[in-house]
N, C-alpha and C positions, 0 to 999 in steps of 0.2 A: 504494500500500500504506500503511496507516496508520503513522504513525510521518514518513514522508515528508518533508521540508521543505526550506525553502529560503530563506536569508536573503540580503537584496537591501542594499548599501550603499551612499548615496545622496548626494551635495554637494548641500548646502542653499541654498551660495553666499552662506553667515555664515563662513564656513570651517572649518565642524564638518560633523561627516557627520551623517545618519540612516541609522538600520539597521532595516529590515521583515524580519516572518517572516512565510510563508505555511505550510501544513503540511496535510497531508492527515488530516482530522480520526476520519473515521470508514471501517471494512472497505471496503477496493472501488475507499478514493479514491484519485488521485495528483495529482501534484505537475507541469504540464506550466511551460516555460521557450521562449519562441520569441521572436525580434529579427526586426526590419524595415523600414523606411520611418522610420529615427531613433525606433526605441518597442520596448522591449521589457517583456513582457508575461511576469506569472508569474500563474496562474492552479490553483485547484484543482476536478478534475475528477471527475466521479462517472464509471461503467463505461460507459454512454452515451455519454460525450465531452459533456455539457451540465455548462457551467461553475457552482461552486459560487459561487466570493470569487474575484474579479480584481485582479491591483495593476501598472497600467500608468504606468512608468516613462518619463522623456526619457533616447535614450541616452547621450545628452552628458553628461547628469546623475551616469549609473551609474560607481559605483567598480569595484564588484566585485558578482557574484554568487556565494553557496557553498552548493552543493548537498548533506544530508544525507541520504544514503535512510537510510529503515528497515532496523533490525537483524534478519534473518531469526531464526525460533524455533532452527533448529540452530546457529546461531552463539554463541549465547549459553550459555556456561559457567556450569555449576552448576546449570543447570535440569533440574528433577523429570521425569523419565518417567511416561510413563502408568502407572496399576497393572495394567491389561488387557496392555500388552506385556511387564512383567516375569514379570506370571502365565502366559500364555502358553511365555517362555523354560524354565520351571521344569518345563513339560508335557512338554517335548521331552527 
């Protein structure tokens, strides 16, 4: 879902970290996250499952991963209603 993302934090091994973001750019995409064979892999995927932007990781390397999904439309406070469903309420 857009909005989507995911920030990967990384030892550089200067003793500072790096911090990547990947994020689900456009309607449709998401944000997949899979570990295995010492590599984890954060990858952005269209509805197909054919990946957009890949950022493979050593997991020795990785600090941490944090996952942000997107904020769904009803969650969000103070957002405008259609004018077609208030008009509607008013018929009834």
């Amino acid at each position: 879902m857009i909005g989507d993302r995911v920030e990967i934090v990384v030892d550089t091994g200067t003793g500072a970290a790096q911090i990547y973001e990947i994020a689900a750019t456009k309607a449709g995409r998401r944000v997949d996250v899979t570990t295995g064979r010492g590599l984890v892999e954060v990858a952005e995927v269209t509805r197909n499952g054919q990946p957009v932007r890949v950022g493979r990781f050593m997991a020795s390397r990785v600090i941490a991963i944090v996952e942000h999904p997107a904020v769904e439309a009803s969650e969000v406070k103070g957002r405008r209603r259609n004018a077609r469903v208030s008009q509607e309420e008013t018929l009834l």
